[in-house]
PATI-694551 format. One line per 5 residues: number of its first residue (from 1); their letters; for each residue z, x, y of C-alpha. Coordinates in steps of 0.1 Angstrom, whole numbers, plus 5000, padded with zeros to 4 digits. Example, Ala and Ser with C-alpha at 12.3 -4.5 7.8 and 13.67 -1.06 7.14 Angstrom:
1) AS) 5078,5123,4955; 5071,5137,4989 .
//
This chain:
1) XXXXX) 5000,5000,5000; 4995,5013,5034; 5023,5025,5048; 5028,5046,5081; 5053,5021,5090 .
6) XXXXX) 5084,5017,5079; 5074,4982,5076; 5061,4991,5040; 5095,4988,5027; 5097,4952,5032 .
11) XXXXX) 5060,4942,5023; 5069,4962,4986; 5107,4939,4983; 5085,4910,4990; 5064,4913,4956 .
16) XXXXX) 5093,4930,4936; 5121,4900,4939; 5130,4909,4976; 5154,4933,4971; 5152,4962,5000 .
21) XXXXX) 5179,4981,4983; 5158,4988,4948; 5134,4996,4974; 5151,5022,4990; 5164,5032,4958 .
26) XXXXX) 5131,5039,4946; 5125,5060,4977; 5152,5081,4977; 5152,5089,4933; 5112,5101,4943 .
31) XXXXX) 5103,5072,4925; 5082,5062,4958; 5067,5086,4980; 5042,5085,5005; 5008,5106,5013 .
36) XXXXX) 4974,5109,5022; 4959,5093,4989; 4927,5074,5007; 4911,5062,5043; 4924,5089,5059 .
41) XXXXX) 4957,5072,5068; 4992,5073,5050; 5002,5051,5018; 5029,5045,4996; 5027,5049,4961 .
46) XXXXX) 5043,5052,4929; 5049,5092,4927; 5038,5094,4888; 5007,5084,4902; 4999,5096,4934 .
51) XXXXX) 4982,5130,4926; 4951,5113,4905; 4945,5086,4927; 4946,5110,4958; 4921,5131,4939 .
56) XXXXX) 4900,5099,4939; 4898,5081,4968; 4906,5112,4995; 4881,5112,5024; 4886,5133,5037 .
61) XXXXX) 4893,5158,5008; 4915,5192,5007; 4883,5212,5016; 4875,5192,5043; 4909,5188,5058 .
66) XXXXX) 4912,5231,5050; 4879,5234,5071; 4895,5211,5103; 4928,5230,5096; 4906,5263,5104 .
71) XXXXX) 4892,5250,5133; 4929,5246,5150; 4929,5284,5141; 4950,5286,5105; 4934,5303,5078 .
76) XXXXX) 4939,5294,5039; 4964,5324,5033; 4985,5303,5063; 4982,5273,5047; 4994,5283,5012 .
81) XXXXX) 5023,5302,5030; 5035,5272,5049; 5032,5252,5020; 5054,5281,5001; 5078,5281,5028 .
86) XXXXX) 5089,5242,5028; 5087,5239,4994; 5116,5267,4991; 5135,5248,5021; 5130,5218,4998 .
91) XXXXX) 5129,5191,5027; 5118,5199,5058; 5118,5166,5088; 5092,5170,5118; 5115,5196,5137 .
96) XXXXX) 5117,5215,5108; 5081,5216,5099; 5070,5226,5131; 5096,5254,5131; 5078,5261,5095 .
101) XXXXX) 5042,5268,5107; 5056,5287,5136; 5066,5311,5114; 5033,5318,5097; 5012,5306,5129 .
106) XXXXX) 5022,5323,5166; 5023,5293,5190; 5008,5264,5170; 4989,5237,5187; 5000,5200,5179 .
111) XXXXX) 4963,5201,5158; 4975,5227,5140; 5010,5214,5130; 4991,5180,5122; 4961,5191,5102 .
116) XXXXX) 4984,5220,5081; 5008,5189,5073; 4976,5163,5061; 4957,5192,5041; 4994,5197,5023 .
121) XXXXX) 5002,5158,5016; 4962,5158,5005; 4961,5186,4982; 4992,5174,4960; 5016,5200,4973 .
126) XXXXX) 5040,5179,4996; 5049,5144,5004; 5068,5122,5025; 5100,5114,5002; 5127,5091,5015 .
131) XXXXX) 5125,5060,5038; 5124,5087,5067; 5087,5106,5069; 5105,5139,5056; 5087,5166,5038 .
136) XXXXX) 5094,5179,5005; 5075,5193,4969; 5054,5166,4957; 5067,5148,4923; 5053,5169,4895 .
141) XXXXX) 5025,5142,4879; 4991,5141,4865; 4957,5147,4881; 4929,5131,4876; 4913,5153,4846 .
146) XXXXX) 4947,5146,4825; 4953,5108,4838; 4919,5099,4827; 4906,5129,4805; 4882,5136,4832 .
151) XXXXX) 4863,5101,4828; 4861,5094,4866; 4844,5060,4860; 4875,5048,4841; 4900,5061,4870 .
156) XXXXX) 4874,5038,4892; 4878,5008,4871; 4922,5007,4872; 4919,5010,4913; 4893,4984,4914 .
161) XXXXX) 4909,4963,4886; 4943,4964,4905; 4929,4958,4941; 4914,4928,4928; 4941,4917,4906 .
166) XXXXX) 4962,4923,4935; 4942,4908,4965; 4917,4885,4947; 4899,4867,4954; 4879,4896,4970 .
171) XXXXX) 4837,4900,4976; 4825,4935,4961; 4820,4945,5003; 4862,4941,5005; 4865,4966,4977 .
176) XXXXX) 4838,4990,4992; 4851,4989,5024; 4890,4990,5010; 4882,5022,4985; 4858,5037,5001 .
181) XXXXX) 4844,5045,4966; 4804,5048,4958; 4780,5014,4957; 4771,5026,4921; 4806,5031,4912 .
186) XXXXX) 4821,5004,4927; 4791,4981,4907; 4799,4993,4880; 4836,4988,4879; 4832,4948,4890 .
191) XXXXX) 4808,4942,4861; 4838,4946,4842; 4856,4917,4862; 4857,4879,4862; 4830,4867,4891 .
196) XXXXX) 4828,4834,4905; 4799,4830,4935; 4807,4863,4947; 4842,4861,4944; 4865,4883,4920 .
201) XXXXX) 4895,4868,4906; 4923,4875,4887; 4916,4849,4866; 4938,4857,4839; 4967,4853,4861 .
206) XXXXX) 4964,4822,4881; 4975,4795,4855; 5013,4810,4858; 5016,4802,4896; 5022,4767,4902 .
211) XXXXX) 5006,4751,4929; 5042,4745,4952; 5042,4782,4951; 5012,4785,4975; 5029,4758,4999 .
216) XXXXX) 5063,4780,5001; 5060,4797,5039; 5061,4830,5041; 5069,4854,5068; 5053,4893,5063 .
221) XXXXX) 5064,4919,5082; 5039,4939,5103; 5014,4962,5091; 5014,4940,5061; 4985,4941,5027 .
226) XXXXX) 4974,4906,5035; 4964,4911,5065; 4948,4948,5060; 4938,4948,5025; 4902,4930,5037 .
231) XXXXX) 4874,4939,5053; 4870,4902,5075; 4906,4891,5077; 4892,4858,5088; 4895,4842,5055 .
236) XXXXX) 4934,4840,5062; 4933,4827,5103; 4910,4820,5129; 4897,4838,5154; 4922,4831,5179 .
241) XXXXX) 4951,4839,5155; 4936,4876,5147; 4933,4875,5189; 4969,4869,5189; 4984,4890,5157 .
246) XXXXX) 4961,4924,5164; 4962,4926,5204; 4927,4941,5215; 4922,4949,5176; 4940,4985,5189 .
251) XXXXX) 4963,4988,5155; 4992,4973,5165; 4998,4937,5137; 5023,4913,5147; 5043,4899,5119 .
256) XXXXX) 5026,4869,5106; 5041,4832,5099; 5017,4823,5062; 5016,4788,5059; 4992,4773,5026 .
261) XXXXX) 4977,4804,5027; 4964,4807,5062; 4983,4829,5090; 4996,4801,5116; 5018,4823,5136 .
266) XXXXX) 5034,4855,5142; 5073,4859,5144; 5104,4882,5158; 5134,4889,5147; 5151,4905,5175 .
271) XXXXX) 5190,4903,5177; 5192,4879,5140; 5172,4854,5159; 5138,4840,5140; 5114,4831,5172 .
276) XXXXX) 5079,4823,5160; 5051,4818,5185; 5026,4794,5170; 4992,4799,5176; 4972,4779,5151 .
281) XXXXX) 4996,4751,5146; 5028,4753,5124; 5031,4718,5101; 5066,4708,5106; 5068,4706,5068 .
286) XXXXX) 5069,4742,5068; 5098,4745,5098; 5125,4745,5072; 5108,4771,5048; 5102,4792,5074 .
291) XXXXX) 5137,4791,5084; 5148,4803,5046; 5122,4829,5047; 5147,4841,5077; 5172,4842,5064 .
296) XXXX) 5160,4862,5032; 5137,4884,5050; 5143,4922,5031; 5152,4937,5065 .
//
């Protein structure tokens, strides 16, 4: 799940019973780390698993992210030695980190503190452990030669198999666009999937939700799946609700207020108070749900 915000923590308690403490639990035993895995932005991820998929999806890759490293005037040598150096501190915060490059690299630029950390996350040697973005060795786990015994198709179908299982229904341009992955690989991996008029599903999964479960309100933090996870969001509100929840489409998401599906509102918390400002109109069957939603929200 994407996850440079914090925010993360409460969109993963959400699907695992809503409990934030086994989240943060998770977080702090390295069971959960975060990285550089894909789109060029950070995730969070199960740590057992984070090495292969980052092998996978990367854009850009270590090479690439070396290369830009170079440009902001550190070599390779200064790369492996800065990776060296926090990995023997064992956790180094953003203080730290700078203090660790300035070692190996005179008077570092802000490019060159920031591309040494992402060509470090992206080539498997550090992530971000904790509920705090602090550095540290990544988890010891399996590449993508021994996850998949080098069968790169077969690593393609489990991502595409669990974003749609996950997200479905989805159109083969939302897992393009989500993955970043090759037309011919991507193709390859839906023909493997239930298809209805364009449409993957999770077929095999939708007879164990009842239908009151899709009535139940919910309330999703910011920076949330269901509102990322797609290339046109506007399946899930109108035009004037995206308006609303992504201010001058700049990256910044309001929390949303999910009603039947459809994003109706966005809501605050500030000070234990639940304010919601409805945009697309709120069906007063929902007030009450929404209020319990409050109320359990995994702060």
């Amino acid at each position: 799940m994407q996850g440079q915000e914090r925010t993360v923590f409460s969109s993963v308690a959400l699907r695992t019973g809503g409990d934030i403490a086994a989240v943060r639990a998770s977080l702090d035993a390295g069971e959960l780390v975060r990285s550089y895995p894909m789109r060029g932005t950070v995730f969070l991820g199960l740590a057992n698993e984070m090495r292969w998929m980052t092998e996978l999806l990367a854009k850009p890759g270590p090479e690439q992210l070396a290369a830009r490293a170079a440009q902001a005037g550190i070599t390779r040598a200064q790369l492996d030695a800065i990776g060296e150096k926090v990995v023997d501190e064992g956790r180094a915060d953003s203080e730290a980190y700078r203090r660790i490059v300035a070692s190996v690299v005179p008077d570092p630029t802000n490019a060159a503190v920031y591309r040494s950390r992402k060509y470090l996350l992206t080539s498997g040697v550090l992530a971000y452990v904790g509920s705090r973005q602090v550095l540290a060795p990544a988890p010891d786990a399996p590449g993508l030669e021994e996850a998949f015994n080098g069968e790169r198709q077969a690593a393609v179908d489990e991502v595409v198999r669990r974003y749609v299982t996950t997200r479905g229904p989805v159109t083969e341009a939302d897992v393009r666009w989500w993955s970043k992955l090759p037309v011919r690989e991507v193709r390859a991996a839906l023909s493997r999937l239930p298809e209805v008029d364009g449409l993957y599903l999770p077929l095999d999964d939708l007879p164990v939700t009842p239908a009151s479960a899709f009535r139940t309100p919910l309330l999703l933090p910011a920076f949330d799946e269901y509102i990322l996870g797609y290339k046109d969001r506007l399946f899930a509100m109108t035009e004037a609700m995206h308006k609303h929840l992504v201010p001058g489409n700049m990256g910044v998401f309001r929390k949303a207020v999910v009603v039947d599906g459809v994003v109706r509102a966005s809501w605050s918390g500030a000070g234990g108070r639940l304010a919601v400002a409805d945009v697309a109109g709120v069906p007063k069957y929902a007030l009450p749900g929404i209020e319990r939603a409050f109320r359990a929200f995994p702060f």
